[in-house]
VMD Tcl script that draws the C-alpha trace (Angstrom):
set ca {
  {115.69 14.26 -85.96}
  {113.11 15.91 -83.90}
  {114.77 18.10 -81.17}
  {114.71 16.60 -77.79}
  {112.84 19.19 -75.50}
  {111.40 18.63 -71.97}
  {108.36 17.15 -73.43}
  {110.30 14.56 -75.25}
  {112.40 13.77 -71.66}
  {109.33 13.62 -69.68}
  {107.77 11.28 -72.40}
  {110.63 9.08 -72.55}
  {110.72 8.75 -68.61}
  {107.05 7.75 -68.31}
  {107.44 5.42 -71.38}
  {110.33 3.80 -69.83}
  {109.18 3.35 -66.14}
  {105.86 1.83 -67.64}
  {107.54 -0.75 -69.69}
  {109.86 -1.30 -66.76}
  {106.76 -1.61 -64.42}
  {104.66 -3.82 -66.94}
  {107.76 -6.13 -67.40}
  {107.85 -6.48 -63.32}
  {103.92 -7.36 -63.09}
  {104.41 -10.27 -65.32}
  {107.37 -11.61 -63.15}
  {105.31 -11.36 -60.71}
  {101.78 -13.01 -62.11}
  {104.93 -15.43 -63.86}
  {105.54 -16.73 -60.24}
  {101.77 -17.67 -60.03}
  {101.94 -19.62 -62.86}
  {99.30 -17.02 -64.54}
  {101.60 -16.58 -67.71}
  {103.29 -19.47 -68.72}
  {106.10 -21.06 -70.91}
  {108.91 -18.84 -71.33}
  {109.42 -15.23 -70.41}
  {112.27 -13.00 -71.50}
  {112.03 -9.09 -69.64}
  {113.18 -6.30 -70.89}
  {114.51 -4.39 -67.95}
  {117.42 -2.23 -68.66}
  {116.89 -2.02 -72.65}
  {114.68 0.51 -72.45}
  {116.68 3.23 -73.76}
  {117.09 1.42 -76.66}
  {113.75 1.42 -77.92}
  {112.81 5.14 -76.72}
  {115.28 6.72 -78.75}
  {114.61 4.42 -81.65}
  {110.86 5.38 -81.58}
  {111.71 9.26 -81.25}
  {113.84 8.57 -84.67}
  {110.51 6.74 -86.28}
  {107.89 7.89 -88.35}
  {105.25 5.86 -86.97}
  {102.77 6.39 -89.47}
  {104.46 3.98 -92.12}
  {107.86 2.02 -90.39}
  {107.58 -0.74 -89.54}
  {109.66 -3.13 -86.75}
  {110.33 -6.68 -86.10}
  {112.66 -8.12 -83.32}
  {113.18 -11.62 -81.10}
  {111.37 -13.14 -78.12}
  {112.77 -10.45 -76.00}
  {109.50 -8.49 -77.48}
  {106.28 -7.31 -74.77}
  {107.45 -4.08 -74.69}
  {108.04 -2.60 -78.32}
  {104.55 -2.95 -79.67}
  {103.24 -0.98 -76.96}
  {105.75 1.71 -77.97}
  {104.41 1.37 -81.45}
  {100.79 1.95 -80.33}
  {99.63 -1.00 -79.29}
  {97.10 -1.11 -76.41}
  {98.97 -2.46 -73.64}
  {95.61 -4.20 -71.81}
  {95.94 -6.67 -75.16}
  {100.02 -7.55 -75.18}
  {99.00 -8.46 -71.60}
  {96.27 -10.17 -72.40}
  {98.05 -12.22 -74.85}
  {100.78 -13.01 -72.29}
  {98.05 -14.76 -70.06}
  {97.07 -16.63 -73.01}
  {93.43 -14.57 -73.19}
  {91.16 -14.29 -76.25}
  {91.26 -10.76 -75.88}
  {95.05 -10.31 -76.62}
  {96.89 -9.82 -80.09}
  {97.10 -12.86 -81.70}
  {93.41 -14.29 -79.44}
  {95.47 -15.89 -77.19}
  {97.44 -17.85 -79.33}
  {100.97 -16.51 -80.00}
  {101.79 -15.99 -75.93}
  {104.91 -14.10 -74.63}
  {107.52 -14.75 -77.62}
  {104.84 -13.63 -80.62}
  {103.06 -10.88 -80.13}
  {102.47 -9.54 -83.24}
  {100.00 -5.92 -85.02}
  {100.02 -5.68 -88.74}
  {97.77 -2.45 -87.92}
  {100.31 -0.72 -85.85}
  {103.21 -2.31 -88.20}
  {104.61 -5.03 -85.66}
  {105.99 -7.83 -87.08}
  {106.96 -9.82 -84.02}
  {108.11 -11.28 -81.83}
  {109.83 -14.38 -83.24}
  {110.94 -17.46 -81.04}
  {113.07 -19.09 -83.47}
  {116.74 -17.65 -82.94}
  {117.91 -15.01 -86.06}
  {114.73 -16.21 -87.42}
  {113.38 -12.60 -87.97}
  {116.40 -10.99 -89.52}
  {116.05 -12.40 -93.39}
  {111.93 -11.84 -92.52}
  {113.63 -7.64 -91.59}
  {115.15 -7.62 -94.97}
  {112.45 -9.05 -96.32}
  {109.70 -5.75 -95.51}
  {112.37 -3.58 -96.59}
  {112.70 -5.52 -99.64}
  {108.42 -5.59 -100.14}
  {109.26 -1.79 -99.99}
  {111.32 -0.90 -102.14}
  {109.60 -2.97 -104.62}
  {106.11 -0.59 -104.06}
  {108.37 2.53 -104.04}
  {107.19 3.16 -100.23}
  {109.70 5.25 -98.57}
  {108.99 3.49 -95.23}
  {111.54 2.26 -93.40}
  {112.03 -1.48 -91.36}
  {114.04 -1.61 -88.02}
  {115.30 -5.14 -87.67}
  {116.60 -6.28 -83.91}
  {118.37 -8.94 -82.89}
  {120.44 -10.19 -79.87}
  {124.30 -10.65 -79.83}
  {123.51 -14.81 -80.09}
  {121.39 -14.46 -83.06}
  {124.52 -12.62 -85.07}
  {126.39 -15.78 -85.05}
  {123.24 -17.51 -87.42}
  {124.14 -17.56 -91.07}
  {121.20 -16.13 -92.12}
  {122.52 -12.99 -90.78}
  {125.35 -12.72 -93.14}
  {122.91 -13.97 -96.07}
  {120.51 -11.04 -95.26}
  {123.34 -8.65 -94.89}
  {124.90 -9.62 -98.36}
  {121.36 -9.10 -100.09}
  {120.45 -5.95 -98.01}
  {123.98 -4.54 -99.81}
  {123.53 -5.92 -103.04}
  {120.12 -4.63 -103.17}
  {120.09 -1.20 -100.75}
  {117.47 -2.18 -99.02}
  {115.92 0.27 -96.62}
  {116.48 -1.83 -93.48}
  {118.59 -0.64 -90.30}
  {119.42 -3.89 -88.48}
  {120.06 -3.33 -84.78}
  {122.08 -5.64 -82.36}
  {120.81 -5.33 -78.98}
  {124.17 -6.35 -77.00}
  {123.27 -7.38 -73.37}
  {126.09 -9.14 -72.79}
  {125.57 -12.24 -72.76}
  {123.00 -14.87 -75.20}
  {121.35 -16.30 -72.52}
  {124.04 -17.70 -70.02}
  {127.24 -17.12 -72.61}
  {129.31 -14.01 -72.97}
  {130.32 -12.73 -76.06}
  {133.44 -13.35 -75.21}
  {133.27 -16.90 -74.66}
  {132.04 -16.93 -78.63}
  {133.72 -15.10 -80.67}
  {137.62 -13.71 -81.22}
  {136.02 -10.21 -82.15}
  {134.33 -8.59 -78.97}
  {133.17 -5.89 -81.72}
  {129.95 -7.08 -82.56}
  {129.14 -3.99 -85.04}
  {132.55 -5.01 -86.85}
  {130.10 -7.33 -88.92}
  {128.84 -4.86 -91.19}
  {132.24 -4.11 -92.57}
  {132.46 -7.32 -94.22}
  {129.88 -6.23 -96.50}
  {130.33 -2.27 -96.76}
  {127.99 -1.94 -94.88}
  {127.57 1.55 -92.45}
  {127.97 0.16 -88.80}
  {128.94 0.98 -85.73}
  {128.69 0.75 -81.98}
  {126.33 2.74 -79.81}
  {125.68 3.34 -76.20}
  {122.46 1.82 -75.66}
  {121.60 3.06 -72.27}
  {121.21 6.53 -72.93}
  {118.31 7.63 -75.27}
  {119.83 10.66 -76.58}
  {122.67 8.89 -78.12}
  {120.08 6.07 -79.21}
  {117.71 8.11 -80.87}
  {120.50 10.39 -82.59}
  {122.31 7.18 -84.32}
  {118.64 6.16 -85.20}
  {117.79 8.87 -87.38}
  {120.88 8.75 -89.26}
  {120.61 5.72 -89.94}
  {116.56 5.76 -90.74}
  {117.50 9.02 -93.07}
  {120.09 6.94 -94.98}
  {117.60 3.66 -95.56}
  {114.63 6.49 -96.44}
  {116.65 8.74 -98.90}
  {118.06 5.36 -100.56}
  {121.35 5.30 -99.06}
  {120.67 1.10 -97.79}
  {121.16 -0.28 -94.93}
  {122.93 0.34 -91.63}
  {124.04 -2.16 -88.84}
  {124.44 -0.60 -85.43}
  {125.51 -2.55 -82.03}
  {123.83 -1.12 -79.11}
  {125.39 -1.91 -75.71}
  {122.77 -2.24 -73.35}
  {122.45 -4.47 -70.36}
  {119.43 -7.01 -68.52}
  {119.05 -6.78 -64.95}
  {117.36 -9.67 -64.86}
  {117.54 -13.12 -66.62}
  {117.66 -14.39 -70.08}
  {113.98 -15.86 -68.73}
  {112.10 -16.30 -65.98}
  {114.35 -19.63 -65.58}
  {117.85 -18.49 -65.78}
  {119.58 -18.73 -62.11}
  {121.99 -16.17 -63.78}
  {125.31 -18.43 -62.26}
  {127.27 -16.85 -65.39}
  {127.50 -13.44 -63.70}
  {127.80 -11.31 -60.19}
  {125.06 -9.64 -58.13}
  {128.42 -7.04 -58.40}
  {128.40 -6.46 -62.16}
  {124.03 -6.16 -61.88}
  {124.90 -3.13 -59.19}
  {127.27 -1.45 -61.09}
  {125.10 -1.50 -64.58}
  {122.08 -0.31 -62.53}
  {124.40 2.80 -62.06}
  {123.75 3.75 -65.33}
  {119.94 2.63 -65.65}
  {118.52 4.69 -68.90}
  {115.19 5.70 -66.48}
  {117.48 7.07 -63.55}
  {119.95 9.01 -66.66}
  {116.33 10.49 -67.80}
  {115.00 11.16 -64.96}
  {117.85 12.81 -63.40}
  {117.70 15.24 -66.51}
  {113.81 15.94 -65.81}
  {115.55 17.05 -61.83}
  {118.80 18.70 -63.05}
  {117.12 20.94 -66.01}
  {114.06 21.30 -63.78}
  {111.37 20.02 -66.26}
  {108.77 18.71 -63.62}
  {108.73 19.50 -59.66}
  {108.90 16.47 -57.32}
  {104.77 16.48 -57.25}
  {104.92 16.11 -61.25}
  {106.61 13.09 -60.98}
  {104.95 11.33 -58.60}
  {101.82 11.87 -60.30}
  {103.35 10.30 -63.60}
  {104.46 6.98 -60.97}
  {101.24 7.21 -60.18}
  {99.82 7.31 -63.35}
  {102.29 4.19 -64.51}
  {101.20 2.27 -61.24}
  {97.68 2.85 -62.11}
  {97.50 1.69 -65.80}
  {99.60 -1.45 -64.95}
  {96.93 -2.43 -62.65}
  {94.75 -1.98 -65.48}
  {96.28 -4.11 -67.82}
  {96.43 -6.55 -65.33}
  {93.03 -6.77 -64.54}
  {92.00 -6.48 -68.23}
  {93.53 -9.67 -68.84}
  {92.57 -11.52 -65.73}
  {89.12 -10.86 -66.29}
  {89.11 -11.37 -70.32}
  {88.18 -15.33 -71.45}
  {90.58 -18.32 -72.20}
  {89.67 -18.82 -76.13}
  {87.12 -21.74 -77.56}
  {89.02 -25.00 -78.39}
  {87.74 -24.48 -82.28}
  {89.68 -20.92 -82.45}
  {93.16 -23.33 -82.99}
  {91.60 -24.30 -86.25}
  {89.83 -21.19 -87.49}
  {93.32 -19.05 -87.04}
  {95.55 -21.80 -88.38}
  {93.63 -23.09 -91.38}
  {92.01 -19.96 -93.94}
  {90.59 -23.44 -95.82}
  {87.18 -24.43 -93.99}
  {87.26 -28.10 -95.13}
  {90.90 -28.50 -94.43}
  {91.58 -32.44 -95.87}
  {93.78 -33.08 -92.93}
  {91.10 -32.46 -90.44}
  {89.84 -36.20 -89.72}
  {86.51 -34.72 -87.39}
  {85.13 -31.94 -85.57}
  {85.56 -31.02 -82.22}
}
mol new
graphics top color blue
foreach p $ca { graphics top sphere $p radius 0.5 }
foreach p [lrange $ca 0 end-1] q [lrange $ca 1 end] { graphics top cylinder $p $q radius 0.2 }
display resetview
């Protein structure tokens, strides 16, 4: 792993507050019913993705994750004026428009979604690592999923394979507590969601998923073992939401108590209190990079309000490759 040096800190803080400030904007444009469907925020997860990408080589891995999923394709170098653009449903965004808030998706920048079917991207996880191994690429796929989506049987297929094969795949539980309005503890006997792994043989274990450093070292043990052909790793990261499972989610199954006392802990305040403590940028440094954040979120935002809905006859020419599709009874 890369050493973590005041550049990396000061990246990580103005990577965070961005994706925290991007996620906020569309609550907000959410309210006036400018994005619409279903919305899942990351707020308070961030750590988990900065260390991960500090433990990437982003020239060849590759990630795929849930709905939970605006966020981590910016980190992976996607323009952020076209994940927003998506989200408002504009033919200037990812997918033209089409895939909305739980698909955004970049095969350029090695993004494989953004998947709204529950566990539904975890065999699809093993199944890059598997594509692979099979061309001798030493890339490596990061797999996420939430602490609902373990309890899917598909899970315990892909693991079995993943073993029995060594793929190159590090599958990551993002534990926030709670999938959607149930705790953990309400569904299973074993609290110890990383425990899972050990079934198979599988290396596993739990990690604290609000601080980056921890994050990112974990990461790139477990990215070194997939790369050098050790196989795969399962890791639980503890993290936290602050807000709901969606936009819809009154949040009854918790306290405005237990919200507080996370927010102690808040991966952008642990960063940011390093940048302070160690002296890495003076008070004027970091309002500049607020500034900066503030600035390109109101950039992304007006990218997107001022990009164009998509043509009625796009649904058929990004569905269908065939032109005369028999099932097609007329033209619009």
């Amino acid at each position: 792993m890369e050493k973590i040096t005041k550049e990396v800190y000061l990246k990580w803080y103005e990577d965070m507050l961005f994706w925290r400030k991007f996620e906020d904007k569309l609550a907000a444009v959410y309210i006036q019913q400018k994005v619409r469907g279903f919305l899942h925020l990351y707020n308070g997860q961030e750590a988990v993705l900065a260390g991960a990408l500090h433990a990437m080589d982003l020239s060849k891995d590759k990630m795929i994750t849930a709905y939970r999923n605006h966020v981590q394709p910016i980190g992976m170098g996607v323009d952020p004026k076209r994940v927003m653009a998506e989200l408002f449903g504009k033919v200037t965004g990812t997918s033209q428009g089409m895939g909305g808030s739980m698909h955004i998706f970049s095969k350029e920048h090695r993004f494989y979604g953004g998947h709204g079917i529950v566990g539904g991207q975890i065999p699809l996880g093993a199944g890059l690592a598997f594509a692979d191994k099979y061309k001798k690429s030493d890339a490596v796929t990061l797999c996420y999923m939430g602490d609902g989506a373990v309890r899917q049987g598909s899970l315990h297929e892909s693991f079995n394979l993943a073993m029995l094969w060594q793929l190159p795949v590090v599958f990551i539980c993002e534990n926030n507590g709670y999938a959607m309005g149930t705790s953990v503890a309400r569904t299973s006997y074993s609290t110890d969601i990383w425990k899972l792994g050990l079934g198979y043989e599988m290396p596993c274990g739990p990690v604290d998923g609000m601080d980056p450093v921890t994050v990112a070292k974990e990461m790139s043990k477990a990215i070194e073992r997939a790369r050098t052909g050790g196989g795969p790793t399962f890791l639980e990261m503890k993290t936290y939401r602050y807000r709901g499972h969606s936009m819809s989610d009154a949040q009854h199954y918790r306290t405005k108590d237990e919200v507080e006392e996370y927010k102690k802990i808040d991966p952008i305040t642990q960063v940011l209190d390093v940048i302070k403590d160690k002296k890495y940028a003076s008070e004027d440094e970091i309002e500049a990079i607020n500034k900066k954040v503030k600035s390109l979120v109101s950039e992304c935002e007006k990218f997107a309000e001022e990009s164009d809905f998509p043509p009625v006859n796009q649904m058929y020419d990004m569905v269908y490759e065939q032109e005369d599709y028999p099932f097609l009874q007329h033209k619009l």
